[in-house]
C-alpha angles and dihedrals in degrees: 000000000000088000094049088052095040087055095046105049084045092051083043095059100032084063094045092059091041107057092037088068087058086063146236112327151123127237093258093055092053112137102226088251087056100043080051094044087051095047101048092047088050089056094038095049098043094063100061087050093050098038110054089189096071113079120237092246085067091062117041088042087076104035088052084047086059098048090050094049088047084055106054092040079055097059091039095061084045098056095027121057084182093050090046096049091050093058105024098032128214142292108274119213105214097167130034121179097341097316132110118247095225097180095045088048090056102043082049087041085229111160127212095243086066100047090053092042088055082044092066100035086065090038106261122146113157111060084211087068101063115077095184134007113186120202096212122208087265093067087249116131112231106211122206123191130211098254085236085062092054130090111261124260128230082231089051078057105047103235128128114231131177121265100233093159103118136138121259116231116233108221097160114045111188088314099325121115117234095222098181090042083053098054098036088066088041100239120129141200094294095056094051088043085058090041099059084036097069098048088047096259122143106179136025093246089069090062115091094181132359122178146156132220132216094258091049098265119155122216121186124182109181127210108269098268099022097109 
């Protein structure tokens, strides 16, 4: 049982680290090699846990050798288009000034059915709007509007507004205090102690979300039955 366990938690974190080193992506955005890299360690890691007879060397051998070889196909797209282009295949217009590519659908094996069903995920609904839709390497369907299709800008209308996108900062995560958040925007414990008291709040834990903004602003979700 303890060598069960031991195997498992080591193949566990041997593919943790590994796949974090292919980046950040979901299944859907796999490049093929990847897709490829990701099936073959899950089959090659799920027979040392299973089979107690082959040793653990067997198995993560193989599974490093994949990385490596992840790793060196990584820094060849980087350096080689032509290379790129060969594994991971091209762009694919499937739609050009409001008219279906018919010969590029059929060499991706793409049906209509799926073209219009991408169409009205990204809200969509009228084939003469899109000037371009482009199938990625993913599989994904970029879709383009034509610019008269698309909501005005405050640029397009020549007015100067006030760029109020930032990115809050999370200085209370489910209870826990973010210390380094906290002292990147120099408060310290008293502030946050007159922030939760405001809102009738005694202890951290209470706190669900706390963040800043970049204008100062202070915003507090409690945990459900808190207040």
């Amino acid at each position: 049982m303890i060598t069960a366990l031991v195997r498992t938690v080591i193949l566990y974190a041997v593919l943790i680290v590994g796949l974090r080193l292919t980046g950040k992506r979901q299944i859907g955005q796999l490049e093929p090699i990847e897709l490829v890299l990701t099936m073959l360690i899950s089959d090659l890691a799920a027979v040392p846990m299973q089979d107690f007879g082959i040793p653990l060397v067997n198995g993560l051998i193989p599974i490093a050798a994949l990385l490596a070889m992840s790793t060196m196909l990584s820094c060849l797209n980087l350096r080689s288009v032509r290379f790129r282009a060969l594994v991971c295949g091209e762009p694919a217009i499937v739609i050009r000034e409001g008219r279906l590519c018919q010969d590029a659908m059929r060499r991706n094996r793409l049906t209509l059915d799926e073209v219009m069903e991408e169409l009205r995920s990204q809200g969509v609904g009228d084939l003469k709007a899109v000037k371009y839709a482009v199938l990625e390497t993913t599989g994904h369907l970029s879709v383009l509007p034509y610019t008269r299709e698309q909501g005005v800008t405050p640029r397009q209308l020549g007015l100067t507004v006030e760029d109020d996108v930032f990115l809050p900062v999370v200085v209370i995560n489910d209870g826990r205090v973010m210390t380094k958040a906290l002292a990147r925007l120099g408060k310290d414990d008293a502030w946050l102690r007159q922030q939760l008291s405001a809102q009738g709040l005694d202890r951290t834990e209470d706190v669900f979300l706390l963040t800043v903004g970049q204008d100062g602003a202070v915003t507090l979700v409690a945990k459900e039955g808190a207040v």
